[in-house]
N, C-alpha and C positions, 0 to 999 in steps of 0.2 A: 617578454620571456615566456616562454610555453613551459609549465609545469610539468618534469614526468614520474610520476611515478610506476612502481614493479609490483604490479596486482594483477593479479587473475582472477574475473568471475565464474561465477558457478553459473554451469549449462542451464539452460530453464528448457532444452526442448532437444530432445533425440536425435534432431537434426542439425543441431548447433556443431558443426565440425568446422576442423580445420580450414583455410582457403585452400589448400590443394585439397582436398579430400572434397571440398565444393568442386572444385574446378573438373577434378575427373568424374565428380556425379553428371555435371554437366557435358560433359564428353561422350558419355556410354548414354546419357538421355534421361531426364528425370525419374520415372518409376517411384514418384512417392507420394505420389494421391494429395498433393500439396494445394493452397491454394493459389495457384499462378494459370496463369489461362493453357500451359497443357493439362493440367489436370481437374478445373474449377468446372466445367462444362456439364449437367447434369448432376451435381453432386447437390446431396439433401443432407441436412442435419435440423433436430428437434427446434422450435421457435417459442422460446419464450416473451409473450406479451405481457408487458408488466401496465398495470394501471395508472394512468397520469395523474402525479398527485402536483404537478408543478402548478395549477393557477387554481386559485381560493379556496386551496386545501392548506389548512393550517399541519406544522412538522408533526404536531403533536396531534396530526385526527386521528380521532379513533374508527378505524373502518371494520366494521361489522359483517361487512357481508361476506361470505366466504370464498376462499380460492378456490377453484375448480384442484389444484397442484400443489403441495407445502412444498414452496421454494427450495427449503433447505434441505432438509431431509430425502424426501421426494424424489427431487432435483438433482439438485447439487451434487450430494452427498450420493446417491443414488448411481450418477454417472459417472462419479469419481471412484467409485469401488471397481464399479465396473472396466476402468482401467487399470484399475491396481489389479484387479483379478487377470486380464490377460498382460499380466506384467510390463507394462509401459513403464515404469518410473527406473530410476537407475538408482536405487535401494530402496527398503522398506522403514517408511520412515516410523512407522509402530512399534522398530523393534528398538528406536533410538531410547535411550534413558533421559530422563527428564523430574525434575525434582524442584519444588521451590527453595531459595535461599533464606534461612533461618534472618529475621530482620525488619523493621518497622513497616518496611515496602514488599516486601514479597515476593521479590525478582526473581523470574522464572531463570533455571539453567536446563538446557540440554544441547546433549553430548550427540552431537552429530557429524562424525567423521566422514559420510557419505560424500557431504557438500564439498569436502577438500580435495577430491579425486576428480581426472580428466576436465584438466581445465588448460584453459589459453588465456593469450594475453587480452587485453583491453582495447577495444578497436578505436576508441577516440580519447581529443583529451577530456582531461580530467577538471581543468580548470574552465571550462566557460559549459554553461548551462544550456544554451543556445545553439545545437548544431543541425547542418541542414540532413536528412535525412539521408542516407546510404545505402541504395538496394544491394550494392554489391559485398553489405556488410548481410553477418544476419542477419534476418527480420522477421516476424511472424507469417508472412506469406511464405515461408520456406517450411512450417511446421506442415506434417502429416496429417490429413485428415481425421485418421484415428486419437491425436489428441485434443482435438475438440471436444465439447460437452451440448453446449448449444448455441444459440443465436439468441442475443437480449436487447430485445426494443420495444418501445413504445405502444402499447394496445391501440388498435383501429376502431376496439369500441371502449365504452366507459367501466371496462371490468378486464381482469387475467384471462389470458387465454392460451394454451397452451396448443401447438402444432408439432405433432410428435413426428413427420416427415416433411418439411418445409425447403422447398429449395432456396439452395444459397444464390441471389439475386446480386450479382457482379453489380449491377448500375447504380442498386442503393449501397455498396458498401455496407454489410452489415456488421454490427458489436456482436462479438463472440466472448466465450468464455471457455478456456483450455485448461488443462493441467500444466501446472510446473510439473516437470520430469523431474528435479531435483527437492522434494517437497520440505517447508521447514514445519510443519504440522499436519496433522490429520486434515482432508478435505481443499488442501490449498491450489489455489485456482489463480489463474489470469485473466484478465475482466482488460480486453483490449479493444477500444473503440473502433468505428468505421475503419476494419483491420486491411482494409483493399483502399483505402486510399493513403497508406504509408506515412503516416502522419510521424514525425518526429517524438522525442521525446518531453513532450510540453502540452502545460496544462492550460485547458479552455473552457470559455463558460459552458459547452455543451457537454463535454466528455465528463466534467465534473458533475453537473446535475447526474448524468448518469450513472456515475457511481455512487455519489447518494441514494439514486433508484435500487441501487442493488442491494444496501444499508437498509434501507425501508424494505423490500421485497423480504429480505432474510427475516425483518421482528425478533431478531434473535442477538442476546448482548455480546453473546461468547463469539459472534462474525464480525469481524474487523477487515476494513480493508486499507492498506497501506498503499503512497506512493512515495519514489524517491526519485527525484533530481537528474540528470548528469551532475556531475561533481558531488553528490550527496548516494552515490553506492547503486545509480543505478546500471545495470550490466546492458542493457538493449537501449538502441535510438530508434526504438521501434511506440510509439503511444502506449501503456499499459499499465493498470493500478493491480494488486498482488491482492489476496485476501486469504484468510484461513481461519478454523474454530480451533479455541482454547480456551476449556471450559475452566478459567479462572480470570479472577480481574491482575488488567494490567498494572504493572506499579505506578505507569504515568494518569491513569483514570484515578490514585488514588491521592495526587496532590493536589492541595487546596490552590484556590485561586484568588485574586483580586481584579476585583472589574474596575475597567479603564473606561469603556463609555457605552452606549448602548445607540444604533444606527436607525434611521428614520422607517425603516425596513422592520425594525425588532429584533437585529440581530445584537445579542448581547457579545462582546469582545473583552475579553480576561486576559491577564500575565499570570504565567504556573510561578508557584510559591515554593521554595522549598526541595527544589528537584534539580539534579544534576544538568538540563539542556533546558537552556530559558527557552519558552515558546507560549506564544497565544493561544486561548483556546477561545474556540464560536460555537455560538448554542440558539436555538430561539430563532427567530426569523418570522413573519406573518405566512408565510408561502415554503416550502420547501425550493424549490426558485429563490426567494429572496437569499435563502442562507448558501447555497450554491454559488449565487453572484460575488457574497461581499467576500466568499473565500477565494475564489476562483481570480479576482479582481486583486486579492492581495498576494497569491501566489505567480499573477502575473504580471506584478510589481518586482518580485524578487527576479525571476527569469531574465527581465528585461535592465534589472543592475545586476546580473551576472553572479547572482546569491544562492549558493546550494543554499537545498532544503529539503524535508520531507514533511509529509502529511501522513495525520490517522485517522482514520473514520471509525468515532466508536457509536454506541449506545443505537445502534440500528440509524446512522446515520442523522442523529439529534445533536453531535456534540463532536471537534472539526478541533483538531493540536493541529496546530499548524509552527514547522521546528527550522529555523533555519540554522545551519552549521559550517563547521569550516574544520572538519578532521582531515579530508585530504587536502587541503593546503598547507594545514600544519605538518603532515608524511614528506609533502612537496619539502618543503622549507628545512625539513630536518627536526620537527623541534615535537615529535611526538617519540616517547622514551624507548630504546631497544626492547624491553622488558614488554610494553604493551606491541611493540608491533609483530613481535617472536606469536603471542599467541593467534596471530591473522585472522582476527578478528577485524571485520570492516560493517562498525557501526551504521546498519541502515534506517531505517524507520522500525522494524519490530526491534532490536536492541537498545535502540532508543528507547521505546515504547514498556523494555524492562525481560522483554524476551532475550535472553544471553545465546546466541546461535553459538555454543564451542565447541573449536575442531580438534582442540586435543583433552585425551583423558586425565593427565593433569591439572591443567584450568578446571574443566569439569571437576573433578574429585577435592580441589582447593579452593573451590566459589564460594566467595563472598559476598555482602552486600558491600562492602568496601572495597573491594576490587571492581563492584559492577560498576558503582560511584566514580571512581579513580578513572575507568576507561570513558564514560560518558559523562566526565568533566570536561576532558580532550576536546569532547564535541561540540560541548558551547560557546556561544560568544561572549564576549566581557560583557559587564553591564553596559557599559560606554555604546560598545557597537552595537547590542540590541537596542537599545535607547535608538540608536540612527536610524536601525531600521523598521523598528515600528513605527520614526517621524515617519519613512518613506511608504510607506503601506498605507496610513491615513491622509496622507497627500492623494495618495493614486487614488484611494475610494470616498475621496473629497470627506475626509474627517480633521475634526479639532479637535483634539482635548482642551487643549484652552478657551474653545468657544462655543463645544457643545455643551448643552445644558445637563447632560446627563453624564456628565463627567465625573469622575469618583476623584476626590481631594485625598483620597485614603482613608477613609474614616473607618470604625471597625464593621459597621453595618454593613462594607460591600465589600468584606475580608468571609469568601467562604471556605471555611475550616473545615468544614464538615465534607467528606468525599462521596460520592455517589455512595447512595446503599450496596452494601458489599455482596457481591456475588457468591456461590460458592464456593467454597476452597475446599478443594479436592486432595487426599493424601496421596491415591496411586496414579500419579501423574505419568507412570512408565507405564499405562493400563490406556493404549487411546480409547479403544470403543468409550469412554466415560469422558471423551476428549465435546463431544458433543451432548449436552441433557437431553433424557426421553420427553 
């Protein structure tokens, strides 16, 4: 039985229109500086070379020598203004209101009505993870030139380098990184792998090292990059992880863990304690490669039993939730309550994560920690089936708990209570510039 449900995502790209409104662009002739071989020919944008930390770089090295570029600020942040400023985005997400929820956890809300406007239906299903790619859906090779920022790959030498007019080289497919058009914070960007060879929407040991590259590149706690699923809220079957700054910690960085075992690699693998959406968290690894793999490895354990999921990359890429869920089969099925689906809200990885995206100013003016609880309860699994799929995850990545030696019995010594040291908690949250620290 093919699940449907009546959801519309939010545009991530200026170009994202209708199929008639595609069909008569097509008609009259492209004219949009896009990346498809009418327009790909000749065209340059900036080339960021980031430093290879994948072989006998431990996650945790400390590198001294200095970047020619600060990633973030610099960079990023830099080129992202610079499309705010010639008004690329389809509102201003600065002027959206945002406020923490009074409460043990901290849940961010804001009130972002933007996101609910000019939207269409859902171009695939919702129910299998696995779909083949679709040019004649959107895809990022239909965005504008002008929402690019730059090109992010691999240094040709043992240091950063930065190539501020770099042409865009068709035969290596290179990893870009663009603006969402519809932004849910300050600075939020798309970090889309080898974006010319149309890869679906599914995670691989390469695309994932990469994004950790880009966790590592930023050194900054407040950059987070997210990815979701099909069936887990992602809008594109186009390859793409999401990122943005918010300069407070998330409520899911701030629940304790228990460690379940620790992998031959050093990657440590924890169950979250105490938080509304059960999920593993991965930390530690000998190599930044190592911890790449064993996530990478378990998130295409889920893919391949057909298991929405999302991931968060926190702590500049040191520390890897990995959440699988099932809110749209519960929509499917009927059994998620009128009351939460009125406010349409569609839990992805930053909701999850403790970010509340609301589109009406009700929810927003009556947020609670309990109401954020109640909606991202919906999204987890029972214990029963988490239990299943955590067997299935240390199967794929050939782990025991029964038989590894570094298996935790439960004891309280591998119960961490204690939550990362707390970042700053900021009061004028409706203030972005402060959205990012000097």
């Amino acid at each position: 039985m093919m699940l449907k449900i009546k959801r519309v995502p939010t545009l991530v790209s200026n170009f994202q229109k209708d199929e008639a409104d595609e069909i008569g662009a097509r008609g009259a002739g492209c004219g949009r500086n896009c990346l498809r071989n009418c327009c790909l020919p000749g065209s340059k944008l900036p080339l960021y070379g980031f430093k290879n930390l994948s072989y006998g770089k431990s996650v945790a090295a400390d590198e001294t020598k200095e970047s020619p570029i600060d990633f973030l600020e610099s960079l990023v942040l830099g080129e992202w203004e610079d499309r705010q400023q010639k008004g690329l985005f389809r509102y201003d997400v600065t002027a959206c209101e945002t406020k923490v929820i009074p409460g043990e956890y901290g849940f961010v809300a804001q009130l972002n009505e933007g996101r609910h406007l000019k939207k269409r239906p859902t171009e695939f299903r919702v129910d299998k993870v696995l779909q083949p790619f679709d040019g004649s859906k959107f895809n990022f090779t239909k965005v504008g030139q002008e929402e690019l920022l730059f090109q992010f790959e691999a240094s040709e030498e043992d240091e950063v380098q930065l190539y501020p007019d770099a042409p865009i080289d068709p035969e290596k497919s290179p990893s870009v990184v663009a603006i969402n058009v519809s932004p849910i914070e300050y600075g939020h960007v798309l970090l889309i792998p080898k974006v010319l060879e149309c890869l679906p929407q599914r995670i691989d040991r390469d695309s994932f090292l990469l994004a950790l590259h880009m966790a590592a590149e930023a050194a900054n706690p407040y950059f987070r990059l997210g990815y979701n699923s099909l069936g887990a809220f992602a809008t594109i079957n186009h390859l793409h992880f999401q990122a943005y700054f918010l300069a407070v910690q998330f409520p899911i960085e701030k629940a304790p863990t228990q460690k379940i075992t620790v992998t031959d690699a050093g990657v440590k693998i924890s169950e979250m304690l105490n938080y509304p959406v059960r999920g593993l968290v991965f930390e530690g690894g000998n190599t930044l490669e190592d911890l790449a793999n064993v996530v990478s490895d378990s998130c295409i354990c889920l893919q391949e039993n057909n298991i929405p999921y999302n991931v968060l990359i926190s702590d500049s890429g040191k520390r890897i939730f990995l959440l699988p869920q099932c809110y749209a089969e519960k929509q499917a099925l009927g059994e998620v309550s009128a009351e939460l689906l009125d406010t349409q809200v569609n839990p992805a990885v930053w909701e999850i994560s403790g970010h509340m995206v609301l589109k009406r100013k009700e929810d927003y003016e009556g947020a609670t920690e309990a109401n954020a609880w109640r909606l991202l309860a919906e999204v987890s699994l029972s214990e029963a089936r988490f239990q299943e799929v955590t067997a299935l995850i240390f199967e794929a990545i050939s782990l025991s708990v029964e038989e590894n030696e570094n298996a935790t019995d439960g004891s309280p010594e591998d119960l961490d209570v204690t939550p990362p040291q707390p970042m700053e908690e900021i009061d004028g949250l409706n203030t972005h510039s402060t959205m990012v620290p000097a």
